[in-house]
Residue frames as a rotation matrix with the C-alpha (Angstrom) as fourth column:
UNK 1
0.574 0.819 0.000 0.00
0.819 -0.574 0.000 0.00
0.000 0.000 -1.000 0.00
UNK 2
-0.434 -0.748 0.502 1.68
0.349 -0.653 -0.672 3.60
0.831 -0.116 0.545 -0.92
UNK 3
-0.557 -0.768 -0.316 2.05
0.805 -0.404 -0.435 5.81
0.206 -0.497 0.843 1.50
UNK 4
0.825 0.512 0.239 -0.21
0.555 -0.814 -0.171 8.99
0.107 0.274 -0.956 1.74
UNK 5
-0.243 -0.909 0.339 2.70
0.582 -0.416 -0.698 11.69
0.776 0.028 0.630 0.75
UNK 6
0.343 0.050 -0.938 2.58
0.637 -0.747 0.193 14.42
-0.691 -0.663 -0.288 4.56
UNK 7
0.818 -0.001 0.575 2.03
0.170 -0.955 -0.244 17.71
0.549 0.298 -0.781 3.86
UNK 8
0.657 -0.542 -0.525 5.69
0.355 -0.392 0.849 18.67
-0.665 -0.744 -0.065 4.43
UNK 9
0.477 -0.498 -0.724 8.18
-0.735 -0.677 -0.019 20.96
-0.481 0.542 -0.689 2.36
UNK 10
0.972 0.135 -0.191 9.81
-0.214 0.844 -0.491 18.80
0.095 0.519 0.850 -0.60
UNK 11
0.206 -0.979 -0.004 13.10
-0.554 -0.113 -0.824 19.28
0.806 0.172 -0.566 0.14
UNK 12
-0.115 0.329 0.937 12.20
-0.948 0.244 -0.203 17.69
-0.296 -0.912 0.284 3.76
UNK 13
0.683 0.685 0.253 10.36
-0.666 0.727 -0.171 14.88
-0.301 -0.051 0.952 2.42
UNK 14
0.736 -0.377 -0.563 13.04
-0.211 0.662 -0.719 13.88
0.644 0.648 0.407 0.19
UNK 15
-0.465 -0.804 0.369 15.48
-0.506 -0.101 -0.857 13.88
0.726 -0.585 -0.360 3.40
UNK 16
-0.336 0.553 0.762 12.82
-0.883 0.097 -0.460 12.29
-0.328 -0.827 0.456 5.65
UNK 17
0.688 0.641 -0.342 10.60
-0.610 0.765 0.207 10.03
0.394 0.066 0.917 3.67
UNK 18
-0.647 -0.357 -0.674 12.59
-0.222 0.934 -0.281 6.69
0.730 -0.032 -0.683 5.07
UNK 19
-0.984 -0.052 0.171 11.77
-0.162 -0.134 -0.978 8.06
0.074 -0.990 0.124 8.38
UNK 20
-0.234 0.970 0.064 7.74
-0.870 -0.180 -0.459 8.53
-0.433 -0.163 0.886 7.16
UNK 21
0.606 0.410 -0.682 7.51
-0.387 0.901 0.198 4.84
0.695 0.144 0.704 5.60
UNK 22
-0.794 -0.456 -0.402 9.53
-0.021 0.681 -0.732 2.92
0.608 -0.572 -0.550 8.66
UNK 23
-0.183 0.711 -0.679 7.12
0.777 0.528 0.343 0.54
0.602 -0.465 -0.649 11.10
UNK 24
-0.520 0.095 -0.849 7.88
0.744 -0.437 -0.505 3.30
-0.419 -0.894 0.157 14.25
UNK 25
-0.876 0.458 -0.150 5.87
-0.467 -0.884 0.023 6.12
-0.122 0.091 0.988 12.13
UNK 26
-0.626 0.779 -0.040 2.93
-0.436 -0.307 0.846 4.31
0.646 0.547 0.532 11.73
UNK 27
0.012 0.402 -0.916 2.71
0.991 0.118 0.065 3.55
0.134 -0.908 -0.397 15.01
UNK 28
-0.869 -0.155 -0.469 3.38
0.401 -0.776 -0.487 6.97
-0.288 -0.611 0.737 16.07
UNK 29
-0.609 0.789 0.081 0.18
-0.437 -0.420 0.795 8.09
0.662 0.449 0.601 12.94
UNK 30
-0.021 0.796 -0.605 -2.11
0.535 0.520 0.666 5.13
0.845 -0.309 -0.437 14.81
UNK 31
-0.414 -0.017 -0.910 -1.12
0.910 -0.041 -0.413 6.93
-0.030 -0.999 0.032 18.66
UNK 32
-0.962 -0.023 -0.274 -2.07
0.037 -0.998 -0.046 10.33
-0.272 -0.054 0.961 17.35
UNK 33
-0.306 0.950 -0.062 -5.58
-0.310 -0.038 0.950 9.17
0.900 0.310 0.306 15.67
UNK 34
-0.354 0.526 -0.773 -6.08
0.707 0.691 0.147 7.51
0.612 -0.495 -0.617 19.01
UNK 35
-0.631 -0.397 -0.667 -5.30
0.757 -0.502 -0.418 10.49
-0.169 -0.769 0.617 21.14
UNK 36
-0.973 0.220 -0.071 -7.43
-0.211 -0.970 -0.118 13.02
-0.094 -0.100 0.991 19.13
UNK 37
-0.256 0.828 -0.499 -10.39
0.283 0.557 0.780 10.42
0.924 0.058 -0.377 19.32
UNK 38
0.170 0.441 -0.881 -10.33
0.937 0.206 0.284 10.95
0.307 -0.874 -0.378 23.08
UNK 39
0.083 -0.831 -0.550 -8.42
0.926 -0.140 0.350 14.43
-0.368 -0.538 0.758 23.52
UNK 40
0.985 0.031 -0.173 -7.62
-0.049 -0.896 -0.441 17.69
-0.168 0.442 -0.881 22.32
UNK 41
0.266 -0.862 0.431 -4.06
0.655 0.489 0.576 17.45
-0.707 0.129 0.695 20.87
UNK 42
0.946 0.037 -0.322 -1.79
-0.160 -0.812 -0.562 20.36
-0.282 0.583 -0.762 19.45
UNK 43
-0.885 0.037 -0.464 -0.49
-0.354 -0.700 0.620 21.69
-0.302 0.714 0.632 17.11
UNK 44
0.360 0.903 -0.235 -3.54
-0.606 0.035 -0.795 21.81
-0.709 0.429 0.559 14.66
UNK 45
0.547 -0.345 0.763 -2.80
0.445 0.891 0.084 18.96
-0.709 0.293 0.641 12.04
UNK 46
0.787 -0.113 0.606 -2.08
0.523 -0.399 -0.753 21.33
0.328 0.910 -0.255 9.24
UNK 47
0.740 -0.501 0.448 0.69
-0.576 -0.816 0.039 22.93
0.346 -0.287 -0.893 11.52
UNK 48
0.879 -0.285 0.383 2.44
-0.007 0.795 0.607 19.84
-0.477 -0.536 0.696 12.95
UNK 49
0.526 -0.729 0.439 4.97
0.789 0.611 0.070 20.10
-0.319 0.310 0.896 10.26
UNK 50
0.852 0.186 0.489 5.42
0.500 -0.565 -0.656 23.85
0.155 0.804 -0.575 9.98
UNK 51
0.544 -0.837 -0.049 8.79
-0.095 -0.119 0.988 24.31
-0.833 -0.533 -0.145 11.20
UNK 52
-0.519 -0.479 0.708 10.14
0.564 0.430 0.705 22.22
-0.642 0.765 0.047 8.12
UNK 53
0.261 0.431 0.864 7.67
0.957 0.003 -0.291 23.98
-0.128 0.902 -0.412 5.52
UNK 54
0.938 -0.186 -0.292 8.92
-0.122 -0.966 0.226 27.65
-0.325 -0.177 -0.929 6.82
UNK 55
0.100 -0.987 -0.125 12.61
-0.854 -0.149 0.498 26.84
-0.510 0.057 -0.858 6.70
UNK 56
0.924 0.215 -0.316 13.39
-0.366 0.735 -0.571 24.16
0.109 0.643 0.758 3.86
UNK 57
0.921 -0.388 0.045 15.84
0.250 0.674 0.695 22.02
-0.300 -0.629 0.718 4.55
UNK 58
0.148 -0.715 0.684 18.41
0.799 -0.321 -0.508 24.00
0.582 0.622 0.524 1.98
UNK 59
0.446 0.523 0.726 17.17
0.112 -0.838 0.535 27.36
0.888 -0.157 -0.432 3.54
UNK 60
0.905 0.301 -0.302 18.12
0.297 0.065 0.953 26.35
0.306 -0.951 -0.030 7.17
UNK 61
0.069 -0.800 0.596 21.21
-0.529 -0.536 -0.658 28.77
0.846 -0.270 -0.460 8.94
UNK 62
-0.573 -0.390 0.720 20.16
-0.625 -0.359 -0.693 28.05
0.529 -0.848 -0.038 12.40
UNK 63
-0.123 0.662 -0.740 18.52
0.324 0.731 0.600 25.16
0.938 -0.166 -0.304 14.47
UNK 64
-0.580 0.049 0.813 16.63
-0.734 -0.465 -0.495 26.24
0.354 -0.884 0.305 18.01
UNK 65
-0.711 0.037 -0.702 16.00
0.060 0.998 -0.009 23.10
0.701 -0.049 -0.712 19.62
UNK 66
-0.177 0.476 0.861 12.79
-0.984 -0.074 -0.161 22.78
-0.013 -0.876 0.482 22.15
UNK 67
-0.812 -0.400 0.425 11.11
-0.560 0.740 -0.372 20.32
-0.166 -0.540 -0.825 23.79
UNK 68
-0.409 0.897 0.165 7.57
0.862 0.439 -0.254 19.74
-0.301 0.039 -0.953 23.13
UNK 69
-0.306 0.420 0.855 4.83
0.312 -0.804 0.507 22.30
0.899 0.422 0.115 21.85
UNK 70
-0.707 0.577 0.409 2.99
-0.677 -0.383 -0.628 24.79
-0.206 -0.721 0.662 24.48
UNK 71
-0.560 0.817 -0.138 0.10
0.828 0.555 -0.077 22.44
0.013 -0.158 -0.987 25.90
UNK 72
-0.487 0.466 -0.739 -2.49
0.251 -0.735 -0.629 25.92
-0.837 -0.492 0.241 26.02
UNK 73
0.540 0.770 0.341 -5.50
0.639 -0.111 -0.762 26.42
-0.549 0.629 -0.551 24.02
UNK 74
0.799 -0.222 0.559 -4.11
0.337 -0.604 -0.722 28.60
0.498 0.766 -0.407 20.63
UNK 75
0.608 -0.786 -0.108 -0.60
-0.355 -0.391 0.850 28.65
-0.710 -0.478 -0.516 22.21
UNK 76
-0.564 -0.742 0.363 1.46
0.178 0.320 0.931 26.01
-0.806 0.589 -0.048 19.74
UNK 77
0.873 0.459 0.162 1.55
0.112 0.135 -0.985 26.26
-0.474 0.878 0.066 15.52
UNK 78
0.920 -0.251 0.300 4.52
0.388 0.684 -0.618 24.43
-0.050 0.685 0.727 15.01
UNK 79
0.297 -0.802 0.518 7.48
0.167 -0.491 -0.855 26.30
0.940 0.340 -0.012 15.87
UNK 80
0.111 0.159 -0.981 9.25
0.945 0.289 0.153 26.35
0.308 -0.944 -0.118 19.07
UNK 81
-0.666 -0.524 -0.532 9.50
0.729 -0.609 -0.313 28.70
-0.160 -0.596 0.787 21.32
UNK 82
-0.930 0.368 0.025 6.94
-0.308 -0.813 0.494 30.95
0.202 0.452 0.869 19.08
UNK 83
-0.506 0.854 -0.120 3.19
0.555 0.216 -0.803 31.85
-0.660 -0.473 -0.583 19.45
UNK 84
0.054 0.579 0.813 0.37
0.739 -0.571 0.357 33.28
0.671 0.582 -0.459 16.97
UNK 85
-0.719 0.163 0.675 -0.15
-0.165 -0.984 0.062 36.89
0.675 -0.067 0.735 17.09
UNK 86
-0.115 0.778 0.618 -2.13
-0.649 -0.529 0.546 38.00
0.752 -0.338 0.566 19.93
UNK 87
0.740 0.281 -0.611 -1.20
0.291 0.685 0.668 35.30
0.606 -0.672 0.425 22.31
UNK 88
0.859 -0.404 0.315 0.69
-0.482 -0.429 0.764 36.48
-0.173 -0.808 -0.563 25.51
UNK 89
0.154 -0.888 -0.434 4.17
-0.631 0.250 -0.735 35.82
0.761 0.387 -0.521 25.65
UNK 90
0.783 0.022 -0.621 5.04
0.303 0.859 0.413 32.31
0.543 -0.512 0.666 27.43
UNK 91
0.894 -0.403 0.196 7.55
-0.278 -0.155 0.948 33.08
-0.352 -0.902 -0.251 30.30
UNK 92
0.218 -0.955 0.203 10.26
0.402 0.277 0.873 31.88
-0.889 -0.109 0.444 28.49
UNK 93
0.397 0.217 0.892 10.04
0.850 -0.453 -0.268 33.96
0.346 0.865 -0.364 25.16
UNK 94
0.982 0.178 -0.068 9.73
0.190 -0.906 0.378 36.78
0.005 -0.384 -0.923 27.31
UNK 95
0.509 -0.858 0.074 13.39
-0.056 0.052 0.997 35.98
-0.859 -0.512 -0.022 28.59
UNK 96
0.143 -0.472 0.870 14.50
0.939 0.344 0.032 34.96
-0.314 0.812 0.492 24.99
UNK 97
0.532 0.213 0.820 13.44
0.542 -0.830 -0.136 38.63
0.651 0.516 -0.557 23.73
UNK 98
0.997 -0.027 -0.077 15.29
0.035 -0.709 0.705 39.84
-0.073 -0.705 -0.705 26.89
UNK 99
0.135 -0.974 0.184 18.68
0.442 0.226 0.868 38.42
-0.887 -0.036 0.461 26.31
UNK 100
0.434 0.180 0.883 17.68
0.900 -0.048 -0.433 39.77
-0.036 0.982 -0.183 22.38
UNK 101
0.914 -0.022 0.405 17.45
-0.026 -1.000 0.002 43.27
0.404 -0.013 -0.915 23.54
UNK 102
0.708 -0.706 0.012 20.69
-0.149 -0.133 0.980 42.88
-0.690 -0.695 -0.200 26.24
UNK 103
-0.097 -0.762 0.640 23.03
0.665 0.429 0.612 40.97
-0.741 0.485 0.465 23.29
UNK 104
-0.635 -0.297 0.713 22.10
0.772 -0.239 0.589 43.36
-0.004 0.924 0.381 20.19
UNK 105
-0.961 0.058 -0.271 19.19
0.107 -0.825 -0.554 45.91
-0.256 -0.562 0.787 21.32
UNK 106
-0.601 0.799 0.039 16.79
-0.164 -0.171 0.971 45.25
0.782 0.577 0.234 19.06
UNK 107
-0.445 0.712 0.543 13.73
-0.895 -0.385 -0.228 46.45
0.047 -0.587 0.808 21.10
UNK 108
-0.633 0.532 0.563 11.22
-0.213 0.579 -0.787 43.81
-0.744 -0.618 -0.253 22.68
UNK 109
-0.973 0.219 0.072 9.02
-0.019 -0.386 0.922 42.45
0.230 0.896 0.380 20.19
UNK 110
-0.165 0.977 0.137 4.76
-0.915 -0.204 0.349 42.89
0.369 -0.068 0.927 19.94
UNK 111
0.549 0.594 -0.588 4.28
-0.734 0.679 0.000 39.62
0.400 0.432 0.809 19.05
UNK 112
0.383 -0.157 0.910 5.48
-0.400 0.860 0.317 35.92
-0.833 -0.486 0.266 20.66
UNK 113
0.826 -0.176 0.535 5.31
0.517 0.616 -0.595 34.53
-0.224 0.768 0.600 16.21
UNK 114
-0.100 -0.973 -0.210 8.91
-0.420 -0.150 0.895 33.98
-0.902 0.178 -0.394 15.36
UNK 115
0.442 0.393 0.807 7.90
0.523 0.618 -0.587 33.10
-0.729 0.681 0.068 12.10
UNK 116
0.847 -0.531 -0.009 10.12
-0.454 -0.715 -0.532 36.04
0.276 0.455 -0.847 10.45
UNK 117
0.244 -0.948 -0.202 12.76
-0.867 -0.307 0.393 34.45
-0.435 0.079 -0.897 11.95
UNK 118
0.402 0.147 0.904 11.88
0.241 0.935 -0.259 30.94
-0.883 0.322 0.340 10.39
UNK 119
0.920 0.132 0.368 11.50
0.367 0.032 -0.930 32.38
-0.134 0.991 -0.019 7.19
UNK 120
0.475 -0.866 -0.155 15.46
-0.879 -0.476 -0.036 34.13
-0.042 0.153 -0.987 7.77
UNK 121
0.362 -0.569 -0.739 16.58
-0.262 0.698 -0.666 30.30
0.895 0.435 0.103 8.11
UNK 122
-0.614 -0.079 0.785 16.08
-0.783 -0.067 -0.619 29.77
0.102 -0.995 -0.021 11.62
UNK 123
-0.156 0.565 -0.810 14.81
-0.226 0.778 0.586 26.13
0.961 0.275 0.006 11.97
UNK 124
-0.421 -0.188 0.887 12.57
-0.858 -0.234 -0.457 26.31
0.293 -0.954 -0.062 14.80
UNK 125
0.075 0.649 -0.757 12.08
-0.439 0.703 0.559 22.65
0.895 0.291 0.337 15.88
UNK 126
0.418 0.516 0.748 10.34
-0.889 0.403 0.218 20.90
-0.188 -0.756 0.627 18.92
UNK 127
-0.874 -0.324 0.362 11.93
-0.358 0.933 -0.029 17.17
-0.328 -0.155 -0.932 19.71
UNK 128
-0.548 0.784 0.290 8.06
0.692 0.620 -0.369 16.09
-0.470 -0.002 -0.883 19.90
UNK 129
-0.999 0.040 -0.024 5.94
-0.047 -0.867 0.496 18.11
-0.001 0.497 0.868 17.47
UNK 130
-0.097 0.995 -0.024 2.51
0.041 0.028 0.999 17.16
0.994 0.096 -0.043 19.06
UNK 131
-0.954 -0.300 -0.027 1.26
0.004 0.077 -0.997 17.34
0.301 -0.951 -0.072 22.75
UNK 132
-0.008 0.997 0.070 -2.16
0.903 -0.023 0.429 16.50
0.430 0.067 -0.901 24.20
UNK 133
0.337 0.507 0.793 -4.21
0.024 -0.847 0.531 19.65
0.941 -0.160 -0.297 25.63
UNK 134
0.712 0.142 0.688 -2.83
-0.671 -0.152 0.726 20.41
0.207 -0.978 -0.013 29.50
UNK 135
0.670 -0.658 0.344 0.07
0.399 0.710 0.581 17.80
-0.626 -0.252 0.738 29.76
UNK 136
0.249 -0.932 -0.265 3.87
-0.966 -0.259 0.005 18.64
-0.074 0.254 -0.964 28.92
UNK 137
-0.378 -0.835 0.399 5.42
-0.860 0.477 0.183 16.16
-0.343 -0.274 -0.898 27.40
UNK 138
-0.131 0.836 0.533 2.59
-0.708 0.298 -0.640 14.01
-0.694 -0.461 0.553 26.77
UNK 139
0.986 0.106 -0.132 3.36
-0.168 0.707 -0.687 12.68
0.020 0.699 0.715 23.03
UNK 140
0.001 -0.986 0.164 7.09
-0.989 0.024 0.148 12.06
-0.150 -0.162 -0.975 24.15
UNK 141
-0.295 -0.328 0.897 8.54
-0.592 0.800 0.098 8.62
-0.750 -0.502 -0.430 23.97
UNK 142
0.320 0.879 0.353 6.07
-0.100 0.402 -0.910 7.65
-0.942 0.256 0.217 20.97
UNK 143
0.139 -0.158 0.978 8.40
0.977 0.182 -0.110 8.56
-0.160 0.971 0.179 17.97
UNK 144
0.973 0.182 0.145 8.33
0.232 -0.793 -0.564 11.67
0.012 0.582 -0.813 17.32
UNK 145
0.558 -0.758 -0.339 12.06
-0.525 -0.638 0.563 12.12
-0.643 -0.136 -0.753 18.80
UNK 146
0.051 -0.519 0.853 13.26
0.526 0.740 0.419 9.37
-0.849 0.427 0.310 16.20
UNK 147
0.584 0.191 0.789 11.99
0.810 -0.076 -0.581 11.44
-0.051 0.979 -0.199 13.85
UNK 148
0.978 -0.047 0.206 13.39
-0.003 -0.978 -0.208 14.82
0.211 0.203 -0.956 14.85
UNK 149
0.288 -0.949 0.131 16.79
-0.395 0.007 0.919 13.19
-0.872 -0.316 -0.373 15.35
UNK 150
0.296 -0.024 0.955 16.52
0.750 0.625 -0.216 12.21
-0.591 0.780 0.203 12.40
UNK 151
0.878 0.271 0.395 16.17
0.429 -0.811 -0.397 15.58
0.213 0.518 -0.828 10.88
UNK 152
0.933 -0.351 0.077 18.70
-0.319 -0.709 0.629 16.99
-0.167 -0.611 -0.773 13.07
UNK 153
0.077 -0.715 0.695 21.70
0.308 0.680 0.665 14.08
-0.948 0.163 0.273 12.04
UNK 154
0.439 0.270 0.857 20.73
0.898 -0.163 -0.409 15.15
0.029 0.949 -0.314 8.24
UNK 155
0.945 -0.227 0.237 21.52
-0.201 -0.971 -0.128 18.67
0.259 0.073 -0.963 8.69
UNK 156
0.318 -0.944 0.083 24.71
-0.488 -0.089 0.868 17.96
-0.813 -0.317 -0.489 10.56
UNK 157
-0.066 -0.909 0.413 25.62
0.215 0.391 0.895 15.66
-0.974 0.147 0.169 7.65
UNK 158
-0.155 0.091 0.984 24.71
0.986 0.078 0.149 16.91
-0.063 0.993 -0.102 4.86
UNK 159
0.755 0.226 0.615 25.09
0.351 -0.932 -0.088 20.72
0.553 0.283 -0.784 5.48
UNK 160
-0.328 -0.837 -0.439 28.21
0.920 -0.177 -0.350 22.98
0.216 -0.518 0.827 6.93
UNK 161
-0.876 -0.452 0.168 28.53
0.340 -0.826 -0.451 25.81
0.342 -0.338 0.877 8.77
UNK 162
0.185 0.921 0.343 25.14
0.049 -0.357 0.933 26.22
0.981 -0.156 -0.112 11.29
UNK 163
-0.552 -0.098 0.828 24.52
-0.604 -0.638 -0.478 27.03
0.575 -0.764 0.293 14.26
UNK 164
-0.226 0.285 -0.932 23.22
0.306 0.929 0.210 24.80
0.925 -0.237 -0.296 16.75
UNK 165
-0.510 -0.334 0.793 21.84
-0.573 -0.555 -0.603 26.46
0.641 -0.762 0.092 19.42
UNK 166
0.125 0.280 -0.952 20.71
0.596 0.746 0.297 24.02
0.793 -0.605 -0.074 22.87
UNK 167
-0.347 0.351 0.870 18.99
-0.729 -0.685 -0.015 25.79
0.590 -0.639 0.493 25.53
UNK 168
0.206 0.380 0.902 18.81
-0.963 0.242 0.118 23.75
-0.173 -0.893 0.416 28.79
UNK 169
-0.443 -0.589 0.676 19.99
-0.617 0.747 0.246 19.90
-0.650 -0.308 -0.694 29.58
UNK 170
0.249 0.688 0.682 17.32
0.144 0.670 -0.728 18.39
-0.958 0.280 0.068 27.42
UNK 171
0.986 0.143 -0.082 18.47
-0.061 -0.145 -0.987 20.15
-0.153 0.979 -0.135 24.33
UNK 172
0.307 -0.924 0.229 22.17
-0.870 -0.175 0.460 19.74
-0.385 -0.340 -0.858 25.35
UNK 173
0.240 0.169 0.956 21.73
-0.116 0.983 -0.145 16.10
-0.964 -0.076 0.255 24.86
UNK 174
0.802 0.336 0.494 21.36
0.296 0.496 -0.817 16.30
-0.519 0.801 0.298 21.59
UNK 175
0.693 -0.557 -0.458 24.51
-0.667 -0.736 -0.115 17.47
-0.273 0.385 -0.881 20.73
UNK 176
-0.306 -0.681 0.665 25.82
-0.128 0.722 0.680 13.99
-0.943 0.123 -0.308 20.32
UNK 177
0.225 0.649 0.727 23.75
0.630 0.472 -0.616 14.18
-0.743 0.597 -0.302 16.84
UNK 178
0.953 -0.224 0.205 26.26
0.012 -0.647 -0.763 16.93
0.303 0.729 -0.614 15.45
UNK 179
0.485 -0.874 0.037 29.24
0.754 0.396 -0.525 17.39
0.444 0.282 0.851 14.27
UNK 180
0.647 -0.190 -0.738 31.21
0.269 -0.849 0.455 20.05
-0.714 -0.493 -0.498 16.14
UNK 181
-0.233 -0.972 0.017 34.01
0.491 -0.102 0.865 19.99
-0.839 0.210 0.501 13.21
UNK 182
-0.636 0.295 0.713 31.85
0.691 -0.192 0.697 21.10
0.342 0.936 -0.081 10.71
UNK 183
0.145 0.897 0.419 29.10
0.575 -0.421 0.702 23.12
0.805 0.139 -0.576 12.55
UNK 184
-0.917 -0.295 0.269 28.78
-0.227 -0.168 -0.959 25.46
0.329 -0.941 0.087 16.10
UNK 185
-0.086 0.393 -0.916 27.25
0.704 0.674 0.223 24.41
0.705 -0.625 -0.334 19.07
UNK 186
-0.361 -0.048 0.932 25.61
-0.461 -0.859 -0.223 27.24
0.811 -0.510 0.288 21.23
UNK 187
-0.178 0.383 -0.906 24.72
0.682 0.712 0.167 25.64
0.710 -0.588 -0.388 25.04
UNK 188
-0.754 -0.117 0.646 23.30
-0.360 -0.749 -0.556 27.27
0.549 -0.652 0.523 28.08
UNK 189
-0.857 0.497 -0.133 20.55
0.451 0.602 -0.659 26.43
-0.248 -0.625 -0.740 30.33
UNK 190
-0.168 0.891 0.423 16.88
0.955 0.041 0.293 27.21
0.243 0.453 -0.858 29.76
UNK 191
-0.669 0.146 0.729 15.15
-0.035 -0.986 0.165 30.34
0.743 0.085 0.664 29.07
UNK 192
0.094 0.617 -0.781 12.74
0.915 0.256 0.312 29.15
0.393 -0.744 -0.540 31.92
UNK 193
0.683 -0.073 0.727 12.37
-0.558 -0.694 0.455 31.86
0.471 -0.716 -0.515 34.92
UNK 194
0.881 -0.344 0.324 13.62
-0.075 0.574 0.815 28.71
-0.466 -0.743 0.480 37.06
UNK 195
0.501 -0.843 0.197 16.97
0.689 0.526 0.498 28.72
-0.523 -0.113 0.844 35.33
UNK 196
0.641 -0.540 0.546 17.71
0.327 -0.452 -0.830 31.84
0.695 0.710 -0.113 33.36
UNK 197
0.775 -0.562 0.290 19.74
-0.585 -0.811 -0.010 33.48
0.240 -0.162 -0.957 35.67
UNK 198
0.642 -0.659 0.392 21.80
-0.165 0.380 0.910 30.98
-0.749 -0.649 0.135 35.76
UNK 199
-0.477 -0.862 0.172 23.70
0.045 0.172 0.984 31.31
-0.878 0.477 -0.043 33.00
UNK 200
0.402 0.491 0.773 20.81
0.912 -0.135 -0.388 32.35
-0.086 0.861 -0.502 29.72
UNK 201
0.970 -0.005 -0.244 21.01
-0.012 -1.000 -0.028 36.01
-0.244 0.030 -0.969 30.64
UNK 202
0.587 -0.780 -0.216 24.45
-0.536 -0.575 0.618 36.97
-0.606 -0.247 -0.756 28.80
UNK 203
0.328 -0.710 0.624 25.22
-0.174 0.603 0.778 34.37
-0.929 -0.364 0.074 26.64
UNK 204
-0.030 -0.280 -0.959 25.19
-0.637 -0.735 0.235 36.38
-0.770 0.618 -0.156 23.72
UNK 205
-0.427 -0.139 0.893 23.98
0.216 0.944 0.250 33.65
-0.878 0.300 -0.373 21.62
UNK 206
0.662 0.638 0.394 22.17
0.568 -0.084 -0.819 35.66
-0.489 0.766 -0.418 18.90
UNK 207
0.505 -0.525 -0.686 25.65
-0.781 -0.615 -0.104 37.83
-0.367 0.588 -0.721 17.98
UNK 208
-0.073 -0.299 0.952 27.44
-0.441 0.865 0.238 34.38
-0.895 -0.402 -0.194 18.58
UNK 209
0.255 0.485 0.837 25.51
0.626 0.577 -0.525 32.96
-0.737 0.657 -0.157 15.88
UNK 210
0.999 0.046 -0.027 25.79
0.015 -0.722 -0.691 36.27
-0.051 0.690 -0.722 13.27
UNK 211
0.406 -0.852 -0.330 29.34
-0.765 -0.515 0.387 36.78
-0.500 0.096 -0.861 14.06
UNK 212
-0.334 -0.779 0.531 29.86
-0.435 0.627 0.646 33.27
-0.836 -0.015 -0.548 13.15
UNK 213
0.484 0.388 0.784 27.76
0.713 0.346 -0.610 32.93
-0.508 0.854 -0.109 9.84
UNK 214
0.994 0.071 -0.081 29.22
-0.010 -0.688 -0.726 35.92
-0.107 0.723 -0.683 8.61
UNK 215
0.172 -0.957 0.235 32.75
-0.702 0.049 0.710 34.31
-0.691 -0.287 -0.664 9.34
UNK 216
-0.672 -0.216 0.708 31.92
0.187 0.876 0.445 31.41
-0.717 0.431 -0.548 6.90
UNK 217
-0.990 0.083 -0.113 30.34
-0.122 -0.114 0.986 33.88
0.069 0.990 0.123 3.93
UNK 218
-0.587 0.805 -0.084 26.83
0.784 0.591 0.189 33.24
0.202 0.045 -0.978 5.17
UNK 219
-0.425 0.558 0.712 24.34
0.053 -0.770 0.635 35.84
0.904 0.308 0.298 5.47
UNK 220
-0.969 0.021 -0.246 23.56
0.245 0.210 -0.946 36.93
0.032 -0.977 -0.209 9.19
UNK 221
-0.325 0.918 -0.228 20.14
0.847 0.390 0.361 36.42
0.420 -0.076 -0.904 10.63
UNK 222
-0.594 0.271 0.757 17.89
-0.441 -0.897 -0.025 39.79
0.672 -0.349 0.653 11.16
UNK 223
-0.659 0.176 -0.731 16.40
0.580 0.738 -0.345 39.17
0.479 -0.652 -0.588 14.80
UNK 224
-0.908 0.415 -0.052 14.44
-0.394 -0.890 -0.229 42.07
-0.142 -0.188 0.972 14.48
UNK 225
-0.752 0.600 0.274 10.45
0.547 0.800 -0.247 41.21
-0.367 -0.036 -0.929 14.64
């Protein structure tokens, strides 16, 4: 039986598809029809993959690793760290936009949707790109991180010179899934309240990143919103 092709970017698919015909994705498709049988369960479907359709897999400068979407009615649409217009800023954003302003000035922004900075080649991807309604964490363990390590092993081989930035112990981890000889690695601890000051605030990770694309000919990222 084919496949149904996922509404993801072609440049993606053609890097992915093993990942979307192997046995563990169609368990993971069968846990997600079960879940929204009984559940709310974000992202909306049509958003689940919009990380990869914003930033094509050519396209991509920069990778901002999270952990799961925001569990909160009209909070996740596919992109970490970012929210639709008109939705308060999540406690850790807030802090992200604060180190922004401290590392380069650019002023606070209106808006939570970092979707401007997708489209600059900022790949903003979630380990688990679904979560039920009220529960962190909730579609962990199921596949989804096979897949986004999957994604994340691709870039390291088959692209030079990005940025890797890993905010907090969970995205640290994954730094065994890149090369360091070929790419940089930005680490620090979470934009949380409960752990920026311990070492977010200051770690100049958005010049970091600019000084070092524009060391290797690459067009630095506008972090203006």
């Amino acid at each position: 039986m084919e496949v149904k092709r996922p509404d993801i970017d072609d440049t993606w698919y053609r890097v992915l598809r093993p990942q979307f015909e192997a046995p563990y994705f169609a368990e993971l498709k069968t846990f997600l029809v079960n879940e929204k049988r009984q559940y709310a369960v974000y992202p909306p479907g049509s958003l689940i993959f919009n990380a990869f359709n914003l930033t094509p897999f050519d396209k991509v400068k920069v990778v901002i690793l999270g952990q799961d979407p925001y569990h909160g009615p009209g909070q996740a649409h596919g992109l970490s760290f970012s929210v639709p217009d008109g939705v308060p800023y999540p406690p850790s954003l807030r802090n992200i936009f604060k180190e922004l302003h401290d590392d380069l000035g650019i002023p606070m922004a209106h808006s939570g949707n970092l979707e401007k900075w997708a489209r600059e080649g900022v790949l903003l991807l979630n380990a688990s790109l679904t979560v039920r309604a009220g529960q962190a964490a909730s579609h962990a363990g199921h596949g989804w991180e096979q897949f986004t390590d999957a994604a994340i092993r691709a870039l390291s081989d088959q692209r030079e010179h990005l940025v890797f930035i890993l905010w907090g112990s969970y995205a640290i981890a994954k730094q065994a899934l890149i090369n360091p000889n070929k790419h940089l690695i930005l680490k620090s601890v979470h934009p949380s309240p409960l752990s920026a000051s311990r070492g977010f605030f200051g770690c100049h990770h958005f010049s970091l990143t600019n000084t070092y694309l524009k060391e290797n000919g690459i067009e630095p990222i506008d972090w203006t919103l």
